[in-house]
Legacy VTK file of the C-alpha trace (Angstrom):
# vtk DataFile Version 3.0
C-alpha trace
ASCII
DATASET POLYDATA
POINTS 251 float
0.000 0.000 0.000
0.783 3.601 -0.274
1.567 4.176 3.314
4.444 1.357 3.217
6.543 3.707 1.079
5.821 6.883 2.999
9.000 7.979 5.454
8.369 7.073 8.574
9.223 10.464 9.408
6.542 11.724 7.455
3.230 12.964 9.545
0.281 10.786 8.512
-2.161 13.587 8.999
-4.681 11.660 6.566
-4.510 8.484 8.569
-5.229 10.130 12.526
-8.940 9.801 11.960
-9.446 6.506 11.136
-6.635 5.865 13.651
-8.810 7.297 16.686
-11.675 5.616 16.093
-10.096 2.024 14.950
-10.947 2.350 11.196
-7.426 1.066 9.480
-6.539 -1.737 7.957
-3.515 -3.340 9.307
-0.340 -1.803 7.291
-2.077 1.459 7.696
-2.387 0.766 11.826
0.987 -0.533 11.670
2.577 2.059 9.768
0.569 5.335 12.350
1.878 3.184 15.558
4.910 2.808 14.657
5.294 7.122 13.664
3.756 7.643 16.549
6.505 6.067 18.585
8.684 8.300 17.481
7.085 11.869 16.513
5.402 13.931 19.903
3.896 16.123 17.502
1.321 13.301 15.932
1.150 11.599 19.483
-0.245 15.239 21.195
-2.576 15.476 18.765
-3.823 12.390 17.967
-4.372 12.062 22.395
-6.557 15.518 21.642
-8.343 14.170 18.553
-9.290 11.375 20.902
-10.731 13.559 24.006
-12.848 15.881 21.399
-14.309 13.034 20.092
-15.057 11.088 23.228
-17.005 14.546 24.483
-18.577 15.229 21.370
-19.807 11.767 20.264
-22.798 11.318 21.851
-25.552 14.212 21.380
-28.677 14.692 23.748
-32.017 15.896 22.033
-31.572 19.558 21.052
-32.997 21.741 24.016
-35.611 25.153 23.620
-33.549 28.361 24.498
-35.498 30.847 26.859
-35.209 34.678 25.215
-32.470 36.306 26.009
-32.428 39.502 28.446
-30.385 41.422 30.062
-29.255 40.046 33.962
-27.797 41.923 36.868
-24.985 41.241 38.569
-24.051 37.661 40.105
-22.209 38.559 42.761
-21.134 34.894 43.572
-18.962 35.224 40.431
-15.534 37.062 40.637
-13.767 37.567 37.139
-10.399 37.263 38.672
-11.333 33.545 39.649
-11.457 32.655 35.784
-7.751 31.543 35.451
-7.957 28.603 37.883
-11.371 27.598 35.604
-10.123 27.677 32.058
-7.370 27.423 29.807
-7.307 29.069 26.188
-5.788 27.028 23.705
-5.515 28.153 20.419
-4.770 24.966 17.687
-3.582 24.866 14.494
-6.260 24.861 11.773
-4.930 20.774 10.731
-5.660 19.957 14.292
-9.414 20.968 13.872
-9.686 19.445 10.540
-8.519 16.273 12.148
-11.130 16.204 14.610
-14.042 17.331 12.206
-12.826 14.711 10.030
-13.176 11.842 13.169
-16.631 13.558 14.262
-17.704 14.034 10.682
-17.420 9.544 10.598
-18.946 9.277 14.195
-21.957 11.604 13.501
-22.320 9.440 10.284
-22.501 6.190 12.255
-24.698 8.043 15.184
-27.471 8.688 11.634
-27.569 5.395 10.754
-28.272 4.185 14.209
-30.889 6.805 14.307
-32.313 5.363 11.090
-33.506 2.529 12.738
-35.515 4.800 15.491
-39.402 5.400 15.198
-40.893 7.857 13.102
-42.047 9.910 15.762
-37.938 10.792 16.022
-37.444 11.043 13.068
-37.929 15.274 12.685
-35.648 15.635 16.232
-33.089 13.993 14.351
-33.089 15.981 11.347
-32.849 19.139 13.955
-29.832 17.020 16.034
-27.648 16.531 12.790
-28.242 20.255 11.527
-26.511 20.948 14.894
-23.601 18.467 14.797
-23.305 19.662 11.116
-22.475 22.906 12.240
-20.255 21.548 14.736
-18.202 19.907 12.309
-17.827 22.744 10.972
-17.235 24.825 13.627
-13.998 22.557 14.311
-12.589 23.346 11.054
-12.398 26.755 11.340
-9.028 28.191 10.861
-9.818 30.863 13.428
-11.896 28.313 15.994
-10.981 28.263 19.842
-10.745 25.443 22.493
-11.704 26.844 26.068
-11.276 24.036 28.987
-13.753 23.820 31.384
-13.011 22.970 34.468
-16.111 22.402 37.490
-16.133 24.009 40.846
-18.130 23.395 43.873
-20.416 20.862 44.066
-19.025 20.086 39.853
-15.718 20.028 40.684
-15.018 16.572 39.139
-16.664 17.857 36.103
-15.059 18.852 32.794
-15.371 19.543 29.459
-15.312 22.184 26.732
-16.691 25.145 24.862
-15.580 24.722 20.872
-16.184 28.901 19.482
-15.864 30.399 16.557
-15.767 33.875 16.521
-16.459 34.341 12.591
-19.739 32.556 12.598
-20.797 33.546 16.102
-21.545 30.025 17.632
-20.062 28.166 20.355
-20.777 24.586 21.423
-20.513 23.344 25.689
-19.604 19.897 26.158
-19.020 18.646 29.788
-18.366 15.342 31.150
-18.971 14.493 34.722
-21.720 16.835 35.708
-23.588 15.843 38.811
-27.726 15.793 37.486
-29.395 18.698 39.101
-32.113 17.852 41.581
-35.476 17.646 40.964
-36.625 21.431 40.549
-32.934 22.630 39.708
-31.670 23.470 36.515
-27.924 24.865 34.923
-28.072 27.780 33.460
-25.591 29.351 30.816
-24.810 32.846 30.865
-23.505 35.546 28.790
-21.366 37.964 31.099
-20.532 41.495 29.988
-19.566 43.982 32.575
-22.091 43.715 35.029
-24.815 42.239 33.356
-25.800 38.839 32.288
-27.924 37.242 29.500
-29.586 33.611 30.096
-28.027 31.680 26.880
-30.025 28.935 27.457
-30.413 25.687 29.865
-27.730 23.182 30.132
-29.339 19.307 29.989
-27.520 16.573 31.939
-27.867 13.252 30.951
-27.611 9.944 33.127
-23.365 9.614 32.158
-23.040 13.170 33.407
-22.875 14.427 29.591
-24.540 17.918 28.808
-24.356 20.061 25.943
-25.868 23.351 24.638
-25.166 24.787 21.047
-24.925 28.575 21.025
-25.879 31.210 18.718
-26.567 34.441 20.221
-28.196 37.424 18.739
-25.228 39.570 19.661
-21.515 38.777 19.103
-19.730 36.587 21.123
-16.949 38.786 20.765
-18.727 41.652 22.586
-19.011 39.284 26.112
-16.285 39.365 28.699
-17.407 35.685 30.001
-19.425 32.731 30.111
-20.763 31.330 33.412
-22.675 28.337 34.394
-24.532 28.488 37.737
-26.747 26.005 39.626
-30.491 27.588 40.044
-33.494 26.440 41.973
-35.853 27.219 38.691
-35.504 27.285 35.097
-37.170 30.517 34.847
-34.972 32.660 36.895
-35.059 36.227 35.631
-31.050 37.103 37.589
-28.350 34.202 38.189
-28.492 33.500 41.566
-27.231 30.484 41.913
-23.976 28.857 42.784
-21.218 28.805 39.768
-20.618 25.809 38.693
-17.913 26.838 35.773
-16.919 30.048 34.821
-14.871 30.949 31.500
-12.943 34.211 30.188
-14.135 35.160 26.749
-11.630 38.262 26.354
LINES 1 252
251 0 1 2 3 4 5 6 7 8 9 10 11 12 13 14 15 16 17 18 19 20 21 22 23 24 25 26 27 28 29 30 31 32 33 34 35 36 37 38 39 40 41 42 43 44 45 46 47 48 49 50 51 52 53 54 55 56 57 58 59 60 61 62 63 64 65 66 67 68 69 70 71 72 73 74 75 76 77 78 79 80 81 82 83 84 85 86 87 88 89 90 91 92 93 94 95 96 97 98 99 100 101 102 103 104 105 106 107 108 109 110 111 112 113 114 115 116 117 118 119 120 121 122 123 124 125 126 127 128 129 130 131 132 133 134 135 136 137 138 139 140 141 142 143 144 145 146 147 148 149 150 151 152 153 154 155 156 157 158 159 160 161 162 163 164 165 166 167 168 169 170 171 172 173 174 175 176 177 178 179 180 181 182 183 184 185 186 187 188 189 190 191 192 193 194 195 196 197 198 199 200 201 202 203 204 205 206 207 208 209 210 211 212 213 214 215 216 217 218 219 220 221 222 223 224 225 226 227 228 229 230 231 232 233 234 235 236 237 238 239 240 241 242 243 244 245 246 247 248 249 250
């Protein structure tokens, strides 16, 4: 095969999807384990390939998102606590493109499972893969960030992800680990900027602990200073009053 006569040297960019998920024949797994014995560079990222697509691969139903408004200010939250939350990481745009590729294959198994669901799912499907579609794409983005979320407080084994992209104004939250609110209780995304604070939506826990929310607010993401995640008593709360759960820096 091709790959035989490639230098081992040689990054096998091409080859780190199929190798994350278990997709290649044997010279081709042969040929990626044995580069990536020797080159840091393809071991990194093909270890990061792997954690994007173990939080991104399995979707809950897409959620309603309450209107937006403007929120006062959560005093709970300090700004200056945001460093021991989060870490920006910016990646090159091949890095992305890797992981879109491997979630591009894994959303494309997930629809074929889904084919074999009842009709009555079939419309929440159509809406589910719209969003993964533009999470794909999201990842490829040349200009796309990686902020690490990391819980606090009663989440504090918790972690995850928000996947932005400034040039199409979306963001996706992805957390592992997150205890399920009690009956009642709800977590709530916000939009921080200054003092104020817009609801972004509700964030749904499943049984594993996995939660999600795609984001697309009216206003530029660029024009918020943070993005918090607090514990509240009601879905319906007009002002975050709540404890934080995760807080991230958006400057």
């Amino acid at each position: 095969m091709a790959e035989r006569q490639r230098p081992l040297d040689e990054c096998p960019e091409d080859l780190l999807p199929g190798y994350v998920i278990g997709a290649l024949d044997p010279d081709e797994l042969e040929f990626v384990e044995r580069h990536l014995a020797l080159c840091a560079r393809c071991r990194a990222t093909a270890t990061e390939v792997r954690r994007t697509a173990q939080l991104l691969a399995f979707f809950p139903p897409p959620q309603p998102v309450p209107a937006r408004a403007r929120r006062t200010l959560l005093a709970r939250i300090r700004p200056a606590s945001s460093p021991s939350l989060v870490a920006w990481l910016r990646r090159p745009a091949w890095i992305l493109a890797i992981a879109a590729s491997v979630l591009a294959l894994l959303f494309g198994w997930q629809l074929a499972e889904r084919d074999r669901t009842a009709n009555q799912q079939a419309q929440q499907a159509i809406q589910a893969d719209s969003q993964r579609r533009a999470v794909v794409q999201l990842l490829a983005q040349r200009d796309g960030l990686l902020i690490r979320l990391q819980g606090s407080g009663a989440a504090r084994n918790a972690h995850g992800a928000i996947i932005l992209d400034p040039s199409s104004n979306t963001a996706l939250i992805a957390i592992e680990g997150l205890p399920r609110p009690a009956t009642g209780q709800s977590y709530i995304v916000w939009l921080v900027r200054g003092q104020e604070y817009q609801q972004a939506g509700i964030l749904p826990v499943d049984e594993r602990g996995h939660a999600e929310l795609f984001l697309s607010p009216r206003e530029s993401l660029r024009t918020f200073d943070a993005l918090a995640i607090t514990l509240e008593n009601s879905a319906q709360v007009s002002s975050p009053n709540g404890l934080p759960v995760a807080l991230a820096s958006l400057d």
